[in-house]
N, C-alpha and C positions, 0 to 999 in steps of 0.2 A: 504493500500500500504506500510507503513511504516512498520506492522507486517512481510509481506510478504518480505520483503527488511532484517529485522533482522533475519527471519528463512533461506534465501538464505545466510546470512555469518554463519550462523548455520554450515550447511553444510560442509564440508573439502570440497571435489572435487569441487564444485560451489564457496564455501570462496576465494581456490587458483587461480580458474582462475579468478573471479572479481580483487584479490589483485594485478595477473598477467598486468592484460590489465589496470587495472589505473597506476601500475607502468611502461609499455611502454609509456602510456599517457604522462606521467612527466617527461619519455626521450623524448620525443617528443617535451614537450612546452621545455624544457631546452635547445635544439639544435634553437627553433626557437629565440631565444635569446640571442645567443652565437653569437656577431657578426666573420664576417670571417676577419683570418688576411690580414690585410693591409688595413681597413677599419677606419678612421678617429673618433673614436666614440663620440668627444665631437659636433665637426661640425655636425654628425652624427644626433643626439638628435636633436640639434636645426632645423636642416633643416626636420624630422621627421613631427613636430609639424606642419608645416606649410604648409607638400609636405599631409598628409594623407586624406585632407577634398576632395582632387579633385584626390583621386583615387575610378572612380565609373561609371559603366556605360559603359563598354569596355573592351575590353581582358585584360589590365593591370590592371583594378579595380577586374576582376575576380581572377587572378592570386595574387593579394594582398587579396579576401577573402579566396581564400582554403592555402593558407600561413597561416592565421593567423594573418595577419598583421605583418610578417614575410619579405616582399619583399621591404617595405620599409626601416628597419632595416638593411638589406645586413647581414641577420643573414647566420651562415651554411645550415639552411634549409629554407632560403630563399624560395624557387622556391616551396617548398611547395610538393602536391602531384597533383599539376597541369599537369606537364608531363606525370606522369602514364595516367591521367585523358583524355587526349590526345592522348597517344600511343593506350591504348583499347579503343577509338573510332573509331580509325583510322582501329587499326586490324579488329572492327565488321564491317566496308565498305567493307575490302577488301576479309573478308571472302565472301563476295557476290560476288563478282568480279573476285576475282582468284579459277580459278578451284580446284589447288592445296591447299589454305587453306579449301574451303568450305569441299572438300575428308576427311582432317587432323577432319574438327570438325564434320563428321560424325564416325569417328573412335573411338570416345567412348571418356574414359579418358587419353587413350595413345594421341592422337590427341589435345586433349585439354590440357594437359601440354606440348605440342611442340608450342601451339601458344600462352601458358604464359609464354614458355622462349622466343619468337621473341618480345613478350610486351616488356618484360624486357631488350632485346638489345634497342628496338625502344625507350625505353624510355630512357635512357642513351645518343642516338642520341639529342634526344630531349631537355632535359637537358643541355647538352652542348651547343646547338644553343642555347637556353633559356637565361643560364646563361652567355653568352658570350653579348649578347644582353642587359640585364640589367647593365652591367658591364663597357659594349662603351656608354651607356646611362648614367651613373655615373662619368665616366671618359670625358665626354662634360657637365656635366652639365646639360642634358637635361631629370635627373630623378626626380632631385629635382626643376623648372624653376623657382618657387621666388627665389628663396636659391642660394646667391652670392659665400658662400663657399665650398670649396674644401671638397668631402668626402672621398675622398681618400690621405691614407697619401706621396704617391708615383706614381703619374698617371701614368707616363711615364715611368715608370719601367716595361718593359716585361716579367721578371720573375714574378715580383708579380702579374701581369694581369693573366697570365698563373695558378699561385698557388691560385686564387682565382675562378677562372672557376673550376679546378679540385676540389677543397672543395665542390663548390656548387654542382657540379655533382654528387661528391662521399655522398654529404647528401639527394639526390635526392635517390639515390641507397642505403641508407642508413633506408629512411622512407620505400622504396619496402619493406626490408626486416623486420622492425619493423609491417608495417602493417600484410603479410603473420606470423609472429609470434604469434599476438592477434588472427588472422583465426587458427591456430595450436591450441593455448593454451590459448586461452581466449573465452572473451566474442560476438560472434557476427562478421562483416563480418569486416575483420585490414581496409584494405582502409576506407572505411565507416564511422568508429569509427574514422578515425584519420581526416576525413573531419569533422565531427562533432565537434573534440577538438578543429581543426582551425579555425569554424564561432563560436562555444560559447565562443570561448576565446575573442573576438574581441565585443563580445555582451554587455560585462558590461561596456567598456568603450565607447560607443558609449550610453547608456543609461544615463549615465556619461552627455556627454556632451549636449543632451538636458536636463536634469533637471536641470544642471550648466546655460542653456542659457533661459529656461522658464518653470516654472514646471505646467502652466496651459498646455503649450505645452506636457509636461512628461506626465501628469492624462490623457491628450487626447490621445496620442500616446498608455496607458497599454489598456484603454478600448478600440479602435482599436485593437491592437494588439492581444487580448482577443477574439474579433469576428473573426478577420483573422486565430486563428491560428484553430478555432470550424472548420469553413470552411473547411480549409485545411484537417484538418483529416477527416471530411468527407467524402470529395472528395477520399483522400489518399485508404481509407478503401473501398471504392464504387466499386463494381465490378457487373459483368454479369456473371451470372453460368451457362452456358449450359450443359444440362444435358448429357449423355453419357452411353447406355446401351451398354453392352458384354454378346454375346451369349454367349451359355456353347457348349462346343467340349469336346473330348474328344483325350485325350493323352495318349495312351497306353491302363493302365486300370483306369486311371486320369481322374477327370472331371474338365474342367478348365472352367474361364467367368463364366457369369452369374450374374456380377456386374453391380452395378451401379456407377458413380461417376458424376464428371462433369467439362470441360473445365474453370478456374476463366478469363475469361477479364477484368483488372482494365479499372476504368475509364482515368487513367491518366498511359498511355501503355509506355509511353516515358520516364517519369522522369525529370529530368532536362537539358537532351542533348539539346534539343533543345534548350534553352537558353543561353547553353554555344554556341553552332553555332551561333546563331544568335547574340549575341556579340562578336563573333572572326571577325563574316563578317562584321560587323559595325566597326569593327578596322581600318578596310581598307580607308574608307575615312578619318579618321581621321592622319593614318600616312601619306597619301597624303599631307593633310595639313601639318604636321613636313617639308615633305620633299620639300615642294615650300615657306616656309615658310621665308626666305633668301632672295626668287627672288625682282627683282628690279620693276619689272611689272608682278603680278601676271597674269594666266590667269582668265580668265571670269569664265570656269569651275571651277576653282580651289575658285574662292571666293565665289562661290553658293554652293558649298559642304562647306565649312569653316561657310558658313551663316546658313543652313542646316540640314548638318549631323555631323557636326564636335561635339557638344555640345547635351546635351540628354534634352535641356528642348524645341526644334522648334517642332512645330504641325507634320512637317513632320519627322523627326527625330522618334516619338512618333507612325507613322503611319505604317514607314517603320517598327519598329523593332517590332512592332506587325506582323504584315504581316507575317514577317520570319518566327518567331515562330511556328506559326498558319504552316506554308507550310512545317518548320522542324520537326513538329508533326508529319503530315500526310508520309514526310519519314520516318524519321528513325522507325515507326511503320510497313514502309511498308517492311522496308527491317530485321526486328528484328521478326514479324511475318509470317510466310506463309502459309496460308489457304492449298494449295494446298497439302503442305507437311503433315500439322497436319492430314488432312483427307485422305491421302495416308497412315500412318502408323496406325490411328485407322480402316480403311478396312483391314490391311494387320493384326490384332490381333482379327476381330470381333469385332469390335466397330461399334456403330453407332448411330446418332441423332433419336429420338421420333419422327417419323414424317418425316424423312429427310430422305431420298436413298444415301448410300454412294459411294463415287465417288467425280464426278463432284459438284451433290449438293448439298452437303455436303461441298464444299469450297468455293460456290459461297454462300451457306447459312453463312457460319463464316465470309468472305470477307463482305459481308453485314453489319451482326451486329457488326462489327469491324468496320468501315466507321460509321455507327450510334454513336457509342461510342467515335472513336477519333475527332468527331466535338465537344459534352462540353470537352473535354481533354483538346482540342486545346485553343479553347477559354478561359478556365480556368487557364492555365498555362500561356496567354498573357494578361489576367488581372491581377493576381497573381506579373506577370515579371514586368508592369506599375505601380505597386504601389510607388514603389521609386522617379519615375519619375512624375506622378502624385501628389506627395508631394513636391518634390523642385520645379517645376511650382505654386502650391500653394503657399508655405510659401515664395521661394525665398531664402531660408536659410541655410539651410542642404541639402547635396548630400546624407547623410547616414541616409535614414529612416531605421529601426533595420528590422521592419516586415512586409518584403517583397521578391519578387523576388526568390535568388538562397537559400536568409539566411536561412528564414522560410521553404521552400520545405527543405531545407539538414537535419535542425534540425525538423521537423515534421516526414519526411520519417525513417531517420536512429535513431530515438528517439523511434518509434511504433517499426521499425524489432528488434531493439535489444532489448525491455524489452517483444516482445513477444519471443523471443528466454530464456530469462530466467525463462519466464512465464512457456513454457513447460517442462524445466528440475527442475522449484519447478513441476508440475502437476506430473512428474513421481515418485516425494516422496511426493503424496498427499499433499500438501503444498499448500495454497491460492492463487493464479497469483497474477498479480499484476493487470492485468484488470479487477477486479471483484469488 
């Protein structure tokens, strides 16, 4: 690997774009760093230390790991690539839903850069809410709640309230455009790669601080971590091939088909959406509790959800946010796959399954083994999600188990696409991969 790693900077065209994409990298971590003005940075630091063990477990804790551990910091890129993250979830709903997008993303690539520039409005929307919200949250007190002091050097200044919403926004639009650049002129997919930089950055110092607090606990956690992460590429790599023969026709004096290939089904169809759902929805009870938090007589409801679901270490708590998973699998696979449609366009070329009558059965036969497939997906990704949570119920001590949950899927996934992406441009100048 390491050969293979020195003959790809060999290379000029493959040198440049590796040099290209670690140096947006390091525009990257350097914005996430850069606190935003009007930002208190000494009070800052201190409250940092103390606010970062209990962001974990919840939309805020997610939005603190694809930051980078950025959101606590009230750096310029704070907000991280969470909003992108967000807006194209959102738009692949709604292309189901509205006629008018799903039209747009049958139109080819004309169609599909019309619904990556509505990403890019909606993400800017987003942004804004976002960044405004962490900001009223800063400005009461209630981002940091040990932390007696003030992180802002000016709370009640509305201009500065204002010039710091717009920084954050404009570095939210700032990461779009750095990502799309590494996809241009680097290595592998920008978003992707800049999610990656945001959980590895945040990795060493979280291993930091268990071998600071027990290193019987460190030796345990590598050799865990070591099985979990075998696992996970397994799984990652795991797919179902269906086969897929093409007659031969003929076009003009052309003979065309006659191939073979084959539909890939991973096993894990979904990725990490569902996780992020299912800790948005979990958000919900717990800003209930923020917001009765005041009251002088709590209701009854309100302090069964506080006992609950408020905190990620109650049986149920653990029960529900498996549950989601498991049911956000089985969507968002249902709405990102369509049997109907795959088996509608390979009749319409001469395609068709060994064995299978194309048509109908042909989508009821994929619909099928897609159903057989995303039940371990499902399951896998809600054991995978409990790891963290299953350690602070154990030890009682750390919220931040390193390998598990979104950390390990981000760095597993976007670690395999993009060294098999340089794998293949060393393979086209005979060059050893790096998987071999």
């Amino acid at each position: 690997m390491l050969t293979a790693f020195t003959r790809a900077f060999r290379t000029p065209d493959l040198r440049k774009k590796l040099l290209f994409t670690l140096g947006i990298i390091a525009l990257f971590r350097l914005g996430s760093v850069l606190p935003t003005p009007g930002v208190h940075v000494q009070n800052l630091a201190a409250c940092f230390d103390q606010a970062r063990e209990g962001a974990n477990g919840n939309i805020y804790g997610m939005v603190q790991l694809f930051s980078g551990g950025a959101l606590l910091k009230l750096s310029v890129f704070a907000l991280g690539i969470m909003p992108y993250i967000t807006a194209s979830i959102i738009l692949q709903l709604l292309v189901v839903v509205i006629p008018r997008l799903e039209a747009l993303k049958k139109e080819g690539q004309s169609g599909q850069t019309k619904i990556t520039q509505y990403t890019r409005y909606l993400t800017v929307g987003l942004g804004v809410l976002q960044s405004t919200a962490f900001i009223a949250l800063a400005r009461s007190g209630q981002l940091f709640p040990n932390c007696q002091s003030n992180v802002l050097i000016n709370p009640d200044n509305v201009f500065q309230i204002v010039t710091m919403v717009l920084i954050m926004t404009a570095g939210t639009s700032v990461i779009m455009w750095l990502g799309e650049l590494i996809t241009d002129r680097g290595v592998g997919n920008g978003m992707s790669v800049l999610i990656f930089a945001s959980v590895v950055a945040i990795f060493p110092s979280e291993m930091a601080n268990i071998f600071q607090a027990n290193k019987f606990t460190f030796a345990a956690v590598l050799v865990i971590g070591v099985f979990i992460v075998a696992a996970v590429v397994f799984v990652e790599q795991a797919q179902r091939r269906i086969p897929v023969q093409y007659a031969k026709r003929m076009v003009g004096r052309r003979m065309y088909g006659g191939t073979s290939t084959y539909i890939p089904l991973k096993v894990n169809q979904a990725g990490i959406i569902p996780l992020i759902f299912a800790s948005s929805l979990l958000y919900l009870p717990q800003l209930v509790v923020s917001l009765f938090a005041n009251a002088e007589e709590p209701n009854t409801v309100v302090q069964w959800i506080s006992q609950n679901l408020a905190t990620g270490d109650t049986p149920i708590y653990m029960v529900t946010f498996f549950l989601l998973i498991v049911f956000f699998t089985y969507f968002y696979v249902s709405i990102t796959f369509n049997p109907t449609e795959v088996a509608d366009n390979m009749k319409k070329y001469g395609g068709f399954i060994p064995g299978i009558r194309p048509g109908r059965p042909t989508a009821e036969y994929l619909n099928f083994v897609l159903n057989r497939l995303t039940t371990p997906g499902a399951l896998y990704l809600g054991l995978i999600s409990m790891i963290p949570i299953f350690a602070l119920a154990v030890s009682g001590a750390s919220q931040n188990f390193p390998f598990g949950g979104a950390t390990i899927l981000i760095m597993v996934g976007v670690g395999l696409d993009t060294v098999k992406q340089i794998e293949s441009q060393l393979q086209q100048r005979n060059y050893e991969g790096f998987l071999r």
